[in-house]
N, CA, C and O atoms as a GROMACS GRO file, in nm:
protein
  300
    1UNK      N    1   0.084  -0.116   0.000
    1UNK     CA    2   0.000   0.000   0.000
    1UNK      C    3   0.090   0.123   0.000
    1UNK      O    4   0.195   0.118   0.064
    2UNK      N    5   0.053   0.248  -0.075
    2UNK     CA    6   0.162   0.350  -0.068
    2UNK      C    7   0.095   0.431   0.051
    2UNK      O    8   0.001   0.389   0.118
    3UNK      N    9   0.166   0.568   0.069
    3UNK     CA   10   0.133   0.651   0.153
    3UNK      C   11   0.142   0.771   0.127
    3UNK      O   12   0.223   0.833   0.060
    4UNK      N   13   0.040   0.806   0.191
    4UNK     CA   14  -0.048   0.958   0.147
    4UNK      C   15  -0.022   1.069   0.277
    4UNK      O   16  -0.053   1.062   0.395
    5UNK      N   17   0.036   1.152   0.212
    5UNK     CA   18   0.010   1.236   0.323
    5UNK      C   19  -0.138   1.342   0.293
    5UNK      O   20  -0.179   1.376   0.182
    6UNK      N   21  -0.193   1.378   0.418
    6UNK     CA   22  -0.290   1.430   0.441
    6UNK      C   23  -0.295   1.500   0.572
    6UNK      O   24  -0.239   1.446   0.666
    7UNK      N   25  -0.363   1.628   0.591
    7UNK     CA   26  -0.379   1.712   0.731
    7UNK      C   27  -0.440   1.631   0.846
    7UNK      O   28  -0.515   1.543   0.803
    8UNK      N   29  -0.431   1.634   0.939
    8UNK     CA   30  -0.424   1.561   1.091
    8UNK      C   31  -0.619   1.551   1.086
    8UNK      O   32  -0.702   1.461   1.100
    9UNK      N   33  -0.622   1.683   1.061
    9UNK     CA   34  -0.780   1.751   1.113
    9UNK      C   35  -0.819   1.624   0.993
    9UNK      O   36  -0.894   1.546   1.051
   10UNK      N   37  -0.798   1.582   0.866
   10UNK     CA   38  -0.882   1.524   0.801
   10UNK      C   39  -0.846   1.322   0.801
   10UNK      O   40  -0.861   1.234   0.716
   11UNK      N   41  -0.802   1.324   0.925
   11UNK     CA   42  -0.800   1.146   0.981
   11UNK      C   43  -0.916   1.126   0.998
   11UNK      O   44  -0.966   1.035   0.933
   12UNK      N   45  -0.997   1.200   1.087
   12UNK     CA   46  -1.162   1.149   1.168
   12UNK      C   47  -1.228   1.132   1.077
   12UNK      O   48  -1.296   1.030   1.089
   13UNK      N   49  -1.251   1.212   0.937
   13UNK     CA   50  -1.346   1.203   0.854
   13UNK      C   51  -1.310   1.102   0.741
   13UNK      O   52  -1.391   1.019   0.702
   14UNK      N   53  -1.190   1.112   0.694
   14UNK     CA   54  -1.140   0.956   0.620
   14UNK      C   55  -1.147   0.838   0.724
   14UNK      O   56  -1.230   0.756   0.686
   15UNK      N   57  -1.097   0.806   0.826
   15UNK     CA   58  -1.171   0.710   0.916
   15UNK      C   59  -1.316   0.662   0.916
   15UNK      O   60  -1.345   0.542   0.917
   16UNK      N   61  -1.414   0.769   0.915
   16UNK     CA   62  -1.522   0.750   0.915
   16UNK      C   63  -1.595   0.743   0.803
   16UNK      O   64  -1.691   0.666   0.808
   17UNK      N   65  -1.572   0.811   0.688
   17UNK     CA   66  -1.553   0.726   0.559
   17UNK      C   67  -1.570   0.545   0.512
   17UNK      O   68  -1.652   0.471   0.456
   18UNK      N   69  -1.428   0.538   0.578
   18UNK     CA   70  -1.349   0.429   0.567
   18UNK      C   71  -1.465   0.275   0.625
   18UNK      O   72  -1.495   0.164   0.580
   19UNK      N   73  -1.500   0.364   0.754
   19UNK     CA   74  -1.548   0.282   0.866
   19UNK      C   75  -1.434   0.175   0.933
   19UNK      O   76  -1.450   0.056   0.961
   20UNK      N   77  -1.339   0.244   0.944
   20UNK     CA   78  -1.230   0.189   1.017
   20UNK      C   79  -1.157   0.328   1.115
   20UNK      O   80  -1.155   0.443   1.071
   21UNK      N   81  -1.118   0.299   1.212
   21UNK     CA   82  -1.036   0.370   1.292
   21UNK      C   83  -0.947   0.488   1.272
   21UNK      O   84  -0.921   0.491   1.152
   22UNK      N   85  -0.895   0.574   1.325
   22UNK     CA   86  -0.789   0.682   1.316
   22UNK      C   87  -0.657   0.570   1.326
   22UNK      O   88  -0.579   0.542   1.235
   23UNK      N   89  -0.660   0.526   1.440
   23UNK     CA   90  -0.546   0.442   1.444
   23UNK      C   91  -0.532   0.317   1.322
   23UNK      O   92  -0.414   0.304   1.293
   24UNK      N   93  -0.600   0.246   1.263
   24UNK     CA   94  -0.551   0.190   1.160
   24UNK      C   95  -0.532   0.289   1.041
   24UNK      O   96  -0.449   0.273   0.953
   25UNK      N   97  -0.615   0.388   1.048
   25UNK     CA   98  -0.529   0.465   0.873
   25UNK      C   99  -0.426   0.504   0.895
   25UNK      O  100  -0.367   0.553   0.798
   26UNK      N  101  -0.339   0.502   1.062
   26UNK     CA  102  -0.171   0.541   1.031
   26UNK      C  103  -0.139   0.429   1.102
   26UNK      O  104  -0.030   0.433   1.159
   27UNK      N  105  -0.210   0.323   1.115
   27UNK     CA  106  -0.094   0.213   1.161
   27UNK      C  107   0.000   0.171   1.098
   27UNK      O  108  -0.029   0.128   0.986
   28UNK      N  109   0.130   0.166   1.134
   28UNK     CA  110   0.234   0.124   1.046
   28UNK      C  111   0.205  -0.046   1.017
   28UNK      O  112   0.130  -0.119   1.083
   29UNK      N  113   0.303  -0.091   0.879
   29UNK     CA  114   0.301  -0.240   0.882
   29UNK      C  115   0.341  -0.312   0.963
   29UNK      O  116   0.439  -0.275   1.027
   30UNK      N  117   0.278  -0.445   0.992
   30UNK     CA  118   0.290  -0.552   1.090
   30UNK      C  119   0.412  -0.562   1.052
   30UNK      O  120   0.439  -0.570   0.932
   31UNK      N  121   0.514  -0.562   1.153
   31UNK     CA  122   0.718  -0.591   1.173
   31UNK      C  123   0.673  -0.776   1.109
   31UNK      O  124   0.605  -0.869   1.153
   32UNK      N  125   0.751  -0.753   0.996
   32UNK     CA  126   0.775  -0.907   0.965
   32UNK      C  127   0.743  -0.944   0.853
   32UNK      O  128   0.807  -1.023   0.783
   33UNK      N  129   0.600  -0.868   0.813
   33UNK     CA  130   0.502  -0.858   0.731
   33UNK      C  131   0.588  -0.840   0.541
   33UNK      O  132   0.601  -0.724   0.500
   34UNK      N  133   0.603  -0.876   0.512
   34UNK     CA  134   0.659  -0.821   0.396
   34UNK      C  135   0.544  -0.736   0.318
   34UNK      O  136   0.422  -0.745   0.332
   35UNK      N  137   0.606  -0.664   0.248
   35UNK     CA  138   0.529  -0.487   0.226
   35UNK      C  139   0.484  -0.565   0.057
   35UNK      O  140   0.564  -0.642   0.005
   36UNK      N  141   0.345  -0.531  -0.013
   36UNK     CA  142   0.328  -0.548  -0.136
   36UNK      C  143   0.356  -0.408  -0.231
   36UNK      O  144   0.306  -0.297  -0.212
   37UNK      N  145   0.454  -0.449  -0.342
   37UNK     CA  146   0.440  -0.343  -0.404
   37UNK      C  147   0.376  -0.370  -0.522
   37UNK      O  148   0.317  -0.478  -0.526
   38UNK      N  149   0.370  -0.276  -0.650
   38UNK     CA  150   0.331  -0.281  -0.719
   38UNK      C  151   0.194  -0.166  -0.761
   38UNK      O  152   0.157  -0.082  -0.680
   39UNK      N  153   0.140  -0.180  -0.881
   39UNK     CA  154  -0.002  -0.079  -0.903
   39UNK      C  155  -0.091  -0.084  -0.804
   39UNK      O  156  -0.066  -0.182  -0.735
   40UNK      N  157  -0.160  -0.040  -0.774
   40UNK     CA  158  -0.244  -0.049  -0.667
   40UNK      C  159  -0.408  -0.078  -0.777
   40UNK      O  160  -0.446  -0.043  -0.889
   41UNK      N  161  -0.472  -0.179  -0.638
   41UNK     CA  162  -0.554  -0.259  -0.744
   41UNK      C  163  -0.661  -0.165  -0.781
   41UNK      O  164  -0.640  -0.045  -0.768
   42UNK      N  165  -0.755  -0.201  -0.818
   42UNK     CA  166  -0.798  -0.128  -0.883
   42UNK      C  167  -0.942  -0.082  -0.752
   42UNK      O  168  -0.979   0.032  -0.722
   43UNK      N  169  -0.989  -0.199  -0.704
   43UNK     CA  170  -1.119  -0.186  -0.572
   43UNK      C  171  -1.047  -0.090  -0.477
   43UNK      O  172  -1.112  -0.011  -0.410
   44UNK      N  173  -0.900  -0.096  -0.469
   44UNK     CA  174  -0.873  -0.028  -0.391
   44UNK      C  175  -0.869   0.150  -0.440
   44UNK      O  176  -0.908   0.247  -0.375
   45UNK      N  177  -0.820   0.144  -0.546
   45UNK     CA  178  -0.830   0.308  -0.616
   45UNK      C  179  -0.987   0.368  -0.622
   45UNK      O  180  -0.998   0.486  -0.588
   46UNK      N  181  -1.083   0.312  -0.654
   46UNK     CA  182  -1.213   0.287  -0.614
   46UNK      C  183  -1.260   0.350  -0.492
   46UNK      O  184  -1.317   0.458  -0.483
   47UNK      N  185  -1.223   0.254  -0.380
   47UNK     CA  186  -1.232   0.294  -0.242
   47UNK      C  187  -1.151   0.446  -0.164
   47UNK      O  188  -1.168   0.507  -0.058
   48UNK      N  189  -1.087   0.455  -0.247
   48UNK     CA  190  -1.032   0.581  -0.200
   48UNK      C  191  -1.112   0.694  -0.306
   48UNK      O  192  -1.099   0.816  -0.291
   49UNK      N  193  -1.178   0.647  -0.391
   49UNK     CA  194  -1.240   0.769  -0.472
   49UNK      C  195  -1.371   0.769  -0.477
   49UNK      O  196  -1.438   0.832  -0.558
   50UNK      N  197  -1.434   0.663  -0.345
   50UNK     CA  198  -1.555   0.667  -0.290
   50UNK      C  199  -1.538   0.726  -0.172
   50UNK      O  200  -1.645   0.762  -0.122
   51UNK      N  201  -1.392   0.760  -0.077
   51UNK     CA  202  -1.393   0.818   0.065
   51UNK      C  203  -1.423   0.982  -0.010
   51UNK      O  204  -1.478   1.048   0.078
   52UNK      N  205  -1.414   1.032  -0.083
   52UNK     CA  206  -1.383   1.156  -0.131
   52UNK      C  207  -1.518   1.193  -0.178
   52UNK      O  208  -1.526   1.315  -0.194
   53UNK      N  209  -1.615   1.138  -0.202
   53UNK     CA  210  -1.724   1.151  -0.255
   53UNK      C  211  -1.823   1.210  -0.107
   53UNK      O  212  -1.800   1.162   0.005
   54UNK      N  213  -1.934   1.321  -0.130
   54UNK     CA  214  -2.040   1.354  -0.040
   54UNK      C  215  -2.092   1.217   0.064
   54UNK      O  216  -2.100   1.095   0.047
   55UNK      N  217  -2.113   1.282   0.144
   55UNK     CA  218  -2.150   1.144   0.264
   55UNK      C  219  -2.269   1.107   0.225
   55UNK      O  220  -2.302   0.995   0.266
   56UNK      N  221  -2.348   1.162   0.158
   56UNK     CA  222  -2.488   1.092   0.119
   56UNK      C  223  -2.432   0.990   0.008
   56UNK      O  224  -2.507   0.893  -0.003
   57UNK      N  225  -2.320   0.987  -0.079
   57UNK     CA  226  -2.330   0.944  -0.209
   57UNK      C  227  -2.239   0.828  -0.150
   57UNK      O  228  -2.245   0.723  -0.213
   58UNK      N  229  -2.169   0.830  -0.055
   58UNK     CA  230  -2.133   0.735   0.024
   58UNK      C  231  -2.193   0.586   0.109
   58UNK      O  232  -2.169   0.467   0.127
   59UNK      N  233  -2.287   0.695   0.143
   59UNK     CA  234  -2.365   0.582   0.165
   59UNK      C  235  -2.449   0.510   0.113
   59UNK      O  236  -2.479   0.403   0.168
   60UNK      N  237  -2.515   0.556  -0.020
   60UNK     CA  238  -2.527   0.519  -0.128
   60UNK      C  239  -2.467   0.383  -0.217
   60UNK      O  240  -2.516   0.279  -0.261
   61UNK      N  241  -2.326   0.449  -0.219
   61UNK     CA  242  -2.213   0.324  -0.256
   61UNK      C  243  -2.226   0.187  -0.183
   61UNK      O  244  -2.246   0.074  -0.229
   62UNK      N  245  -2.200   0.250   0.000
   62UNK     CA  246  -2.237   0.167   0.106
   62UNK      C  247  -2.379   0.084   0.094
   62UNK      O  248  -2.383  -0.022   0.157
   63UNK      N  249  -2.427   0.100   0.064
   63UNK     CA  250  -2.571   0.063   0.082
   63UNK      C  251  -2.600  -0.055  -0.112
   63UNK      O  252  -2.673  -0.154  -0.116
   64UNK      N  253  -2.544  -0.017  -0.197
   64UNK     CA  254  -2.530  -0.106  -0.328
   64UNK      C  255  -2.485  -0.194  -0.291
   64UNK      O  256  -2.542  -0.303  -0.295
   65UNK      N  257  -2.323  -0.168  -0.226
   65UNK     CA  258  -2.240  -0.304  -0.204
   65UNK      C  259  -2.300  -0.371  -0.094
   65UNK      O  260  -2.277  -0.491  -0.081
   66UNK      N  261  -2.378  -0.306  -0.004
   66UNK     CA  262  -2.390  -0.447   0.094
   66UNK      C  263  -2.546  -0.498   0.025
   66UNK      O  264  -2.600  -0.588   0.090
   67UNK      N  265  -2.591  -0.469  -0.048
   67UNK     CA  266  -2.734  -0.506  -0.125
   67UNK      C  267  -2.670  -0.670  -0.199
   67UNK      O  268  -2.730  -0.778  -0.197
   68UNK      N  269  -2.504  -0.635  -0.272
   68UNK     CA  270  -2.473  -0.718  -0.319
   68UNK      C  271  -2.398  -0.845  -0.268
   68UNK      O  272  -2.411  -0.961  -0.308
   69UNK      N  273  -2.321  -0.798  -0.176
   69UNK     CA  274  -2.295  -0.902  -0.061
   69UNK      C  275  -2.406  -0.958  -0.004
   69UNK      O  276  -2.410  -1.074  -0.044
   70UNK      N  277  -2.484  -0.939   0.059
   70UNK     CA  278  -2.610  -0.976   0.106
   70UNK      C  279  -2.720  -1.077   0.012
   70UNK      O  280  -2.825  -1.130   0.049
   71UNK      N  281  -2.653  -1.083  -0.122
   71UNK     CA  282  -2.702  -1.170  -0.237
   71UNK      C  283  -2.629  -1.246  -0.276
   71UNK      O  284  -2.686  -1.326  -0.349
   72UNK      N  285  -2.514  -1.265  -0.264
   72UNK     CA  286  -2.440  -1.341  -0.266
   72UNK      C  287  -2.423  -1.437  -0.171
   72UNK      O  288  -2.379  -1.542  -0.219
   73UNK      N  289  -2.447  -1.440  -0.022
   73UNK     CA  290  -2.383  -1.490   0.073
   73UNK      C  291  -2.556  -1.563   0.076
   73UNK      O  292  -2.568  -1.679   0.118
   74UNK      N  293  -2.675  -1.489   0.032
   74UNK     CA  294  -2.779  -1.557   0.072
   74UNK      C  295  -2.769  -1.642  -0.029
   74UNK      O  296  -2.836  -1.742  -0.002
   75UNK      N  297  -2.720  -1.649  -0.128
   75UNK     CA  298  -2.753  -1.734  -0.276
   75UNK      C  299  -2.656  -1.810  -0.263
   75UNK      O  300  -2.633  -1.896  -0.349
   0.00000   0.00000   0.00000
């Protein structure tokens, strides 16, 4: 994963975005872990250009994908 810098004040709201923590969007890598490089995939370029999007249109996104998970896992 690469790394982004970004202002302090805007962790809480990419966190909450994210629906993951302040502390995991700067947790460093697990010691041991070997680091992946390469393009970054593509769900993931995605996901960062759905944190950036209005919180209504977010949840929106949020609300498709779990429509589709939720059809899958029942089917």
């Amino acid at each position: 994963m690469g790394r982004l810098r970004v202002a302090v004040a805007m962790l809480p709201i990419l966190a909450n975005a994210l629906s993951v923590s302040v502390g995991e969007l700067i947790e460093e890598q697990v010691a041991g872990t070997p680091s992946k490089r390469g393009p970054i995939p593509k769900l993931q370029k995605q996901i960062e250009q759905v944190s950036l999007l209005p919180r209504t249109k977010q949840k929106f996104v949020m609300y498709m994908l779990d429509t589709v998970i939720n059809q899958q896992s029942a089917g």
